[in-house]
C-alpha positions in Angstrom: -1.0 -4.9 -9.7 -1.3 -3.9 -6.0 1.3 -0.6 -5.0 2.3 0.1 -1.4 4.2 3.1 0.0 7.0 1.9 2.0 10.5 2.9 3.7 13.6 2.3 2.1 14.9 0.9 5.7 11.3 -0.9 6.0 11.6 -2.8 2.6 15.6 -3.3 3.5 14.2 -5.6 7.0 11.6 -7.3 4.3 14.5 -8.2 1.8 16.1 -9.3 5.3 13.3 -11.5 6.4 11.7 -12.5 3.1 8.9 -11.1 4.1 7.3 -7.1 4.3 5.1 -6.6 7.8 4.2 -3.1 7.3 0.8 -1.9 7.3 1.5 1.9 7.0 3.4 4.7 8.2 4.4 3.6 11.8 2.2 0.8 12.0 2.8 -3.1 11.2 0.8 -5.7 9.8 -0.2 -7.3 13.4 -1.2 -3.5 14.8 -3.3 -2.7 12.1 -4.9 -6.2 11.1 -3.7 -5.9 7.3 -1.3 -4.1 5.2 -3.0 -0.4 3.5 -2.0 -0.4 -0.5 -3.2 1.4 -3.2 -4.9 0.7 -6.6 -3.1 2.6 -8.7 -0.5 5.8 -8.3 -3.0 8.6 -8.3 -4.2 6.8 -4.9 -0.5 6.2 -3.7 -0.1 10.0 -4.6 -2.9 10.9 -2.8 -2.0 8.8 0.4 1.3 10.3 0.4 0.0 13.7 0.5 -2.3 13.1 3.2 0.1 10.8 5.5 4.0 10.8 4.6 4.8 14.8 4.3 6.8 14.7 7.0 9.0 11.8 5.9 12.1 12.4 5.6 13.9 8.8 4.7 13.3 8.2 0.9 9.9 6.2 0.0 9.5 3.6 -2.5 7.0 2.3 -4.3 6.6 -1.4 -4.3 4.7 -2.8 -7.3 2.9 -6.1 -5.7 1.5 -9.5 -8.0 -1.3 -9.9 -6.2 -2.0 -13.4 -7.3 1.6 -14.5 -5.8 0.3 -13.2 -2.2 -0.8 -16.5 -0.7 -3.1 -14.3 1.3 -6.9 -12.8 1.1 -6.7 -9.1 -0.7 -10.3 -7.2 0.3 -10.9 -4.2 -2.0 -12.3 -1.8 1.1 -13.6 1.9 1.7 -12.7 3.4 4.5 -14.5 4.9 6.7 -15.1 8.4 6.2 -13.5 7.8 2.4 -15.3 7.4 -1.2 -12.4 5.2 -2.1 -11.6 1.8 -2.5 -8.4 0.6 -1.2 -6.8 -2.5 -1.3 -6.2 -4.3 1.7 -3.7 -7.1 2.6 -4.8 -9.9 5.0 -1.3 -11.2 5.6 2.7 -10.6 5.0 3.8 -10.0 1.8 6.9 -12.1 0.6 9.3 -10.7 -0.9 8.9 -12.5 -4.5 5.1 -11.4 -4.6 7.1 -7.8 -5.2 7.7 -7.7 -8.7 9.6 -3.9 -9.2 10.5 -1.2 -6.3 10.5 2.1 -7.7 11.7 5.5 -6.2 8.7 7.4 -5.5 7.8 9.9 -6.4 5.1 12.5 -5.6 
């Protein structure tokens, strides 16, 4: 299971569309070259922290089956990071998101 933080109006456009284009916090898939996501939800705690404090439209958490993708997931550190992140190479559909949870922090 892959989690991304995303905006409730964000995933509302991907439910839309039938497909989620968000890389991370003002940034889309074809800005950024792949969607950010987290491992688990001590990293998606710890991302929030760093990058959505300011937010004030409610987050979610979407819980992602990677294997229902269709598209290349690279497990990546950062520059700068000791982490491992997952990465997304590609949209997410909207069926590869299995549950959408309020987040929270």
């Amino acid at each position: 299971m892959i989690l991304h933080l995303a905006l409730a109006s964000d995933w509302a456009h991907a439910q839309a569309s039938g497909h989620y284009r968000v890389s991370t916090l003002g940034r889309t898939l074809e800005q950024e070259g792949f969607i950010h996501a987290s491992a688990d939800l001590a990293q998606a705690r710890g991302v929030a922290a760093r990058y959505y404090t300011t937010v004030t439209e409610p987050l979610l958490l979407l819980h992602i089956q990677e294997d229902l993708l269709g598209c290349p997931v690279k497990h990546e550190t950062p520059t700068g990071s000791d982490e491992t992140f997952p990465h997304i190479y590609g949209p997410i559909p909207v069926t590869a998101v299995t549950a959408v949870t309020p987040f929270q922090p």
